[in-house]
Structures are given as C-alpha cells and as structure tokens.
N, C-alpha and C positions, 0 to 999 in steps of 0.2 A: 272105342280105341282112340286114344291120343299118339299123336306122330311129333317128334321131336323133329321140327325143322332146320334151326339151329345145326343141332348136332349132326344131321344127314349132311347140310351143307359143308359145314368143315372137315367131318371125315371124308368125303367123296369131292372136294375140292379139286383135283385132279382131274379127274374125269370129267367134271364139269365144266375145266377150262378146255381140253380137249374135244368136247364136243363141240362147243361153241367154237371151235379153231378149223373142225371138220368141216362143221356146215358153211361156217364162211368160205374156206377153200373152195368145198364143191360149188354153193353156190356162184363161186367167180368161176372155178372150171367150167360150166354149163352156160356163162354169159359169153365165156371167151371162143365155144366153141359155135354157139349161136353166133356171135358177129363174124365171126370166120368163114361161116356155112351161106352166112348174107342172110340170114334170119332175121334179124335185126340190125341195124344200122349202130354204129361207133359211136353217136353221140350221147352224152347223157339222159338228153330223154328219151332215147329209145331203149340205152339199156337199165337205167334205174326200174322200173316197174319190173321187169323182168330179175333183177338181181334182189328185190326187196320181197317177189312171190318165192323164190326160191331159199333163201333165208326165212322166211317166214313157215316155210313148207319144211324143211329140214329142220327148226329150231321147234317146234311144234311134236315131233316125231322124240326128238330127243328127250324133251321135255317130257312127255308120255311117258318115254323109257326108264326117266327118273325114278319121277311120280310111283311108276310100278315096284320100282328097286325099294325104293321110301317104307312105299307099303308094307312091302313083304318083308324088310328087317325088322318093323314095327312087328309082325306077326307074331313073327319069329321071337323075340323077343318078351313077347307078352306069353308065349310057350313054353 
C-alpha cells in the first residue's frame, strides 16, 4: 500500500493547524493552572519542562490520530 503524504497533507491542512493550535492551548492551560495550584513555580525553568512534556504528549496523540485518518483514506481508496 502506498500513502500519498503530500496529498493527505494539503487536503487536511485544516485540521492539522487546528490540532497543533489545541495542543498548544491545552498545553499552556495545564502550565497555567500548575503554577496557580503552586505546582510548579512561575519561572521559566520550572515551567518549561512541564509545557514541552505536555506538548509533546498532546502532539504525539494527534499525530497518531493523523497517521490513522492517512491510513484509512489510503484503504479506502485502494477499494
């Protein structure tokens, strides 16, 4: 099976900035509410590692969720 990547990417271009606009949100939501909670301290180093696991952890998920869409149009398609 070959998967046009190209083609996935510019049709679902949308979505794709959307996600990455999600995860960053959440990710800053869940820093802002850590230093509010006293979780972690205000300064950069304390909240960087925390806001780069969390983007990381959300962009990883989305990423997957792609990947899967990707596949299955390809399926679909070769159908």
């Amino acid at each position: 099976m070959t998967v046009n990547v190209d083609k996935f990417v510019q049709e679902h271009q949308d979505k794709i900035i959307t996600l990455v606009n999600n995860s960053l949100n959440r990710a800053g939501d869940i820093v802002a509410k850590k230093v509010q909670s006293g979780e972690v301290g205000a300064t950069i180093q304390d909240v960087l590692p925390v806001m780069l696991y969390e983007i990381l952890l959300t962009n990883t998920v989305a990423t997957l969720r792609l990947v899967a869409d990707m596949l299955n149009e390809s399926a679909e398609e070769m159908n």
